[in-house]
C-alpha positions in Angstrom: 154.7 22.3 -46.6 151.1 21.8 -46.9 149.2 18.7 -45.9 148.0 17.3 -48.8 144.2 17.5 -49.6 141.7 14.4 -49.3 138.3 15.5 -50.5 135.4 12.5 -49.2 132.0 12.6 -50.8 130.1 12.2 -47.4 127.7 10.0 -46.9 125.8 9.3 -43.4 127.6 7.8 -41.2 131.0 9.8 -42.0 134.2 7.4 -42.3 136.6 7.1 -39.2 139.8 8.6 -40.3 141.5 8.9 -37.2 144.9 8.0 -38.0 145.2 10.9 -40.5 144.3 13.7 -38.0 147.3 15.8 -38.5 148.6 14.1 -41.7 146.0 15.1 -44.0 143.7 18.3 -44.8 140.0 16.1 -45.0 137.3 18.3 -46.5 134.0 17.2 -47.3 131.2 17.7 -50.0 128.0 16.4 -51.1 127.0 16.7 -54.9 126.1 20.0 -54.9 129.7 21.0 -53.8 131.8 18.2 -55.5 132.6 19.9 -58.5 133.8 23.0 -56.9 136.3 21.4 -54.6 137.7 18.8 -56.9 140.7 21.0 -58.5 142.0 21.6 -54.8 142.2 17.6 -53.7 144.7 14.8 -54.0 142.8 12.2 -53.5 139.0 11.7 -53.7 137.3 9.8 -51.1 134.0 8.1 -52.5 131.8 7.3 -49.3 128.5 7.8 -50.6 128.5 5.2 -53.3 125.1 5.3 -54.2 125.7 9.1 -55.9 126.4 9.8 -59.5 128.0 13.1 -58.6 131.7 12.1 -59.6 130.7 11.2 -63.2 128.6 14.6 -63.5 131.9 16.4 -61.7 134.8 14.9 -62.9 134.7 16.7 -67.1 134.7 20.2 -65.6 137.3 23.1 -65.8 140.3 22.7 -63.5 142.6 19.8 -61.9 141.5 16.5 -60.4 142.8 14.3 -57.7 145.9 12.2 -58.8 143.7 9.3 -57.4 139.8 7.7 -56.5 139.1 5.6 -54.4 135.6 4.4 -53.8 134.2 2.2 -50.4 131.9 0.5 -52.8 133.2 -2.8 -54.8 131.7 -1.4 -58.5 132.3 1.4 -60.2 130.0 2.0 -63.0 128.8 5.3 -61.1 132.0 7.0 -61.2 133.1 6.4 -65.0 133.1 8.9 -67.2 135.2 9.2 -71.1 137.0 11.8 -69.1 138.0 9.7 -65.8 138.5 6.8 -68.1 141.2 8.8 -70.5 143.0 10.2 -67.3 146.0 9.5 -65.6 144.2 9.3 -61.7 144.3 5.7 -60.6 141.2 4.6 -59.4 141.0 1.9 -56.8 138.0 0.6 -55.0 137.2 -2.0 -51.8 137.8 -5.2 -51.6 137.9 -8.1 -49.1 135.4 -6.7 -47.3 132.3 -7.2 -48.6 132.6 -11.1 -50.7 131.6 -13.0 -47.7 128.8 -11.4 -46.4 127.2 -11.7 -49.9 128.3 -14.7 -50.5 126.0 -15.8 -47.6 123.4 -13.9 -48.5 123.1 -15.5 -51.6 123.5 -19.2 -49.8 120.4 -17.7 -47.8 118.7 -17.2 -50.2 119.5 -20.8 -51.9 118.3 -22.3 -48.7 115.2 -20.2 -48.1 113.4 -20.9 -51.8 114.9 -25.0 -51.5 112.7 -24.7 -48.0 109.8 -22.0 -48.6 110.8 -20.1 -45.6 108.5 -16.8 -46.7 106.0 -19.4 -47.2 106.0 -20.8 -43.6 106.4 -17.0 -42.6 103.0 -16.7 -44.4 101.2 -20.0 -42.4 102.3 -18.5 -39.4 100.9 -14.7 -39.7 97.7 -17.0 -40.6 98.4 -19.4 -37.9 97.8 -22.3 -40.1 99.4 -25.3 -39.4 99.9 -27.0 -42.8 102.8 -29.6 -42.9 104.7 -29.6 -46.5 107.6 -30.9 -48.2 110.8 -29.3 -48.8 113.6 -29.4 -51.5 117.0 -30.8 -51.1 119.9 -28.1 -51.6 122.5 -31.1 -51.5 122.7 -32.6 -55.5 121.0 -29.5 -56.9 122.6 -27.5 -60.0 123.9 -23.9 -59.8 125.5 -21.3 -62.2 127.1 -18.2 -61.1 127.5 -16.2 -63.3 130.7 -13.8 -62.4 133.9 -15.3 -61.4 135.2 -12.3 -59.4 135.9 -12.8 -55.6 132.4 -12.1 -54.9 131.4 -15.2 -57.3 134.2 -17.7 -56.3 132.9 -17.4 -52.6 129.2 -17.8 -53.5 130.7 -21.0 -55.4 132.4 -22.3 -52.7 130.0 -21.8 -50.2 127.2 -23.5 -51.9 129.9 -26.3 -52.9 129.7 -26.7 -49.2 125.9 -27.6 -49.0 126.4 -30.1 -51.7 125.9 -27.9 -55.0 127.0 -28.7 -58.1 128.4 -25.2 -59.2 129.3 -24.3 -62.7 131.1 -21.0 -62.6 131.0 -18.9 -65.3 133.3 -15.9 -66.4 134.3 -13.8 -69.3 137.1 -16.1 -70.5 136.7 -19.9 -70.5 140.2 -21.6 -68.3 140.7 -24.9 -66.6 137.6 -25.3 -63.9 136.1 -21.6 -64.9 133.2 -21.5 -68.3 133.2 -19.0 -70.3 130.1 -16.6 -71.3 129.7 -18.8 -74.3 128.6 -22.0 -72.2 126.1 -19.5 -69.9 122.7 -20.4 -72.1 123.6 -23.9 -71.8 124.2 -24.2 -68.6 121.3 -22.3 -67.2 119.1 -24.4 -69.7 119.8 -27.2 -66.6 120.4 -25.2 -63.5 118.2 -25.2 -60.5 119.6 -21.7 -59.5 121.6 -19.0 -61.3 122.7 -16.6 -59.2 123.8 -13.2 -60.8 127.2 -11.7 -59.1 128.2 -9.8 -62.2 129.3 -6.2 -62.5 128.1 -3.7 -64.7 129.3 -2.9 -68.0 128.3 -2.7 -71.5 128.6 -6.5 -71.8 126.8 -6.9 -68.9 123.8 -4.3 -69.1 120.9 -5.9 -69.4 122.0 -9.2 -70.4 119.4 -11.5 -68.2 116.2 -10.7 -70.6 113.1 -12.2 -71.5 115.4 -14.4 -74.3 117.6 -15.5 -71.0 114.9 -16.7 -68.8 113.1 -18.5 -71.3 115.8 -20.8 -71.6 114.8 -21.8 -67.7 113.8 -24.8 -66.3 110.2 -24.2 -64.7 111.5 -25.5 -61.2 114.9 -22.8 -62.0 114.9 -19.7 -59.4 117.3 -16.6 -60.3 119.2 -14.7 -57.7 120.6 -11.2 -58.1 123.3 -10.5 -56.0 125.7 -8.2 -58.4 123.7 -5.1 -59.9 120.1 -3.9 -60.8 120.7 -2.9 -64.6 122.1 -6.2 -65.8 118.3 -7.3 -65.0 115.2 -6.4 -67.3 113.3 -6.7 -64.4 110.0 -5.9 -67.0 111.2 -9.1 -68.3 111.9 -11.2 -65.3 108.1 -10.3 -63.9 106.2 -11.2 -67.2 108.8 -14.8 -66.5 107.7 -15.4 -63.6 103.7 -14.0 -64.3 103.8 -17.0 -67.4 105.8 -19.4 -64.4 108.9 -19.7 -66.7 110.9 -20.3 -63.7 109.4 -20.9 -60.2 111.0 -17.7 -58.0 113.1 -14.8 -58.2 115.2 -13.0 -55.4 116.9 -9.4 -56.2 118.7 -7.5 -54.0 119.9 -4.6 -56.2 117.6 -3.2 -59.0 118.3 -0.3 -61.8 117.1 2.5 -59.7 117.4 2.2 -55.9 116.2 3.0 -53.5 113.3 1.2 -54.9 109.9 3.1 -55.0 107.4 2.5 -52.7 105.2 2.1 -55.2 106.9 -0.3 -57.7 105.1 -3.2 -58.7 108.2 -5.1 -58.0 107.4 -5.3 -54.2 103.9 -7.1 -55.0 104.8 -9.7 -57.9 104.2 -13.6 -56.7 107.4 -15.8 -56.0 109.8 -12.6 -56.3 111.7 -11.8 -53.0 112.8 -8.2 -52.8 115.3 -6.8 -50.4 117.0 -3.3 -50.3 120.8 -4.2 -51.6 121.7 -5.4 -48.3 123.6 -8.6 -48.8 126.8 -7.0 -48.0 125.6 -5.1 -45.3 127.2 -6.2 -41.7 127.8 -4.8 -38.5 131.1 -3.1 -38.3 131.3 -2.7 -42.2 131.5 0.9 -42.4 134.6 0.9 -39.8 136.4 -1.8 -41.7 135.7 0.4 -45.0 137.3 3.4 -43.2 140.4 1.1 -42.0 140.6 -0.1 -45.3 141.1 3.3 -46.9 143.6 4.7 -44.4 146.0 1.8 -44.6 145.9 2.2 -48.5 146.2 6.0 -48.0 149.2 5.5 -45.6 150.5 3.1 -48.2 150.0 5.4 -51.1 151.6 8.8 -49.1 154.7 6.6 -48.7 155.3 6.0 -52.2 153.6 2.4 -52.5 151.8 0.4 -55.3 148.7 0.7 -54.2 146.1 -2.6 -54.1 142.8 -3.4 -55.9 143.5 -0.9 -58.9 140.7 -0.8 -61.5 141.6 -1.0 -65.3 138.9 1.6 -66.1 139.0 1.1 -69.8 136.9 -2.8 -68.3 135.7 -1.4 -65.2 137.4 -4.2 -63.5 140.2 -5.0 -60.8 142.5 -7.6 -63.1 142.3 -10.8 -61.6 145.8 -12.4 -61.0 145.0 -16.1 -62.4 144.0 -14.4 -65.5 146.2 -13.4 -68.7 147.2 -9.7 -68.9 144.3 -7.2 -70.1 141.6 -9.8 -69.5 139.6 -8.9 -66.6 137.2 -11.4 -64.0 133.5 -10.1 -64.0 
């Protein structure tokens, strides 16, 4: 009986998928190949989660892998009407990557409260120019997205003494709802942005949005670069409608060398590596092949996307209704 077929849309460096060696025919394309291979796999392996290839592959002739699974946490790149209206399950990491970001974020929180790039600066001058600081503890945050990647940004800046007001698609006991988002960034010191990307969510901090900030606000973007106008957010912080601005994921990445982005005053740009750690790439690739040996067995498999949201269901939350 043949082995079956796991197709991985490479990416540099390849996963570790040592425990399947003899298990499991692994082949491998790039975009240029994808299309032709997909009829032949099983399963679909999405390593290079940066590419668009799936959604451009997936409505050809022929049949398609009985399920996706990508190393990345969203999946707006991979949709398509006719993944969406399929029966492949599509699944994607999780557990992996929350933390990391989650202390990016909390970085990021400390470095505006304490102008680290601005003692960066004094020192490539070597000035020495004492200056206050702001305290973190008793300041006012909003996150906006109460996936796992926004409850851990929640509880770690909890820790430093935060007030947090988490906000998600559906209002329930401690957790706001979307409606309460203008008013509560209206008084926050930071809002930090760990949504995903849908339709809801495209585009939906504007120029309207950060005009509702305090002057002293700063706005962190920790989730994805489309749900950002980032025209908007420069001409905010050009007119000083809120005081600074970190992104670390933008609409089109990698970001070009010669975006204006890189040179606007009191925005901090860095190239979507808050969940970037040592090891991840192996604990990706473990990931995968316990779920694969899981799935081959005839197992429910874990963190299944409802594709028709774009979301893996969170469990605290009623049937059908999805956490950002």
């Amino acid at each position: 009986m043949p082995h079956p077929v796991l197709l991985v849309l490479d990416a540099d460096p390849s996963p570790r998928l040592g425990r399947l060696t003899g298990r499991v025919d692994v082949r491998y394309a790039d975009a240029s190949s994808l299309a032709g291979q997909l009829p032949a796999a099983d399963v679909l392996l999405v390593w290079d989660t940066a590419s668009d290839a799936v959604r451009k592959a997936w409505p050809g002739p022929g049949a398609r892998p009985r399920w996706v699974h990508t190393a990345g946490t969203g999946v707006d790149r991979l949709l398509c009407p006719e993944l969406i209206a399929s029966d492949t399950v599509l699944t994607r990491a999780r557990g992996l990557g929350e933390r990391p970001v989650a202390e990016y974020a909390a970085g990021l929180v400390l470095a505006f409260a304490k102008d680290l790039p601005g003692t960066l600066e004094l020192q490539r001058l070597r000035r020495w120019r004492p200056r206050e600081g702001e305290e973190v503890a008793g300041s006012r945050a909003v996150v906006v997205g109460a996936g796992p990647v926004g409850r851990e940004i929640t509880r770690l800046l909890h820790g430093l003494g935060v007030t947090v007001a988490l906000v998600g698609r559906t209002a329930r006991r401690t957790l706001h709802g979307v409606a309460d988002l203008d008013r509560l960034a209206a008084r926050a010191d930071w809002v930090i942005a760990a949504v995903p990307l849908t339709e809801s969510t495209r585009s939906m901090f504007d120029r309207r949005f950060f005009g509702l900030l305090q002057p002293s606000a700063r706005f962190v973007n920790v989730g994805h670069g489309a749900t950002v106008v980032e025209a908007d957010l420069v001409d905010a912080l050009d007119r000083r409608w809120l005081a600074g601005a970190a992104l670390d994921v933008f609409e089109d990445e990698p970001l070009d060398g010669r975006s204006p982005l890189w040179d606007v005053p009191g925005l901090l740009v860095s190239a979507h590596r808050s969940g970037n750690t040592v090891g991840r790439h192996d604990r990706l690739g473990e990931q995968f092949v316990a779920m694969y040996e899981q799935w081959a067995q005839g197992g429910p498999l874990p963190h299944v996307v409802d594709k028709r949201l774009g979301h893996v269901p969170s469990r605290d939350l009623p049937e059908g209704v999805a956490a950002p």
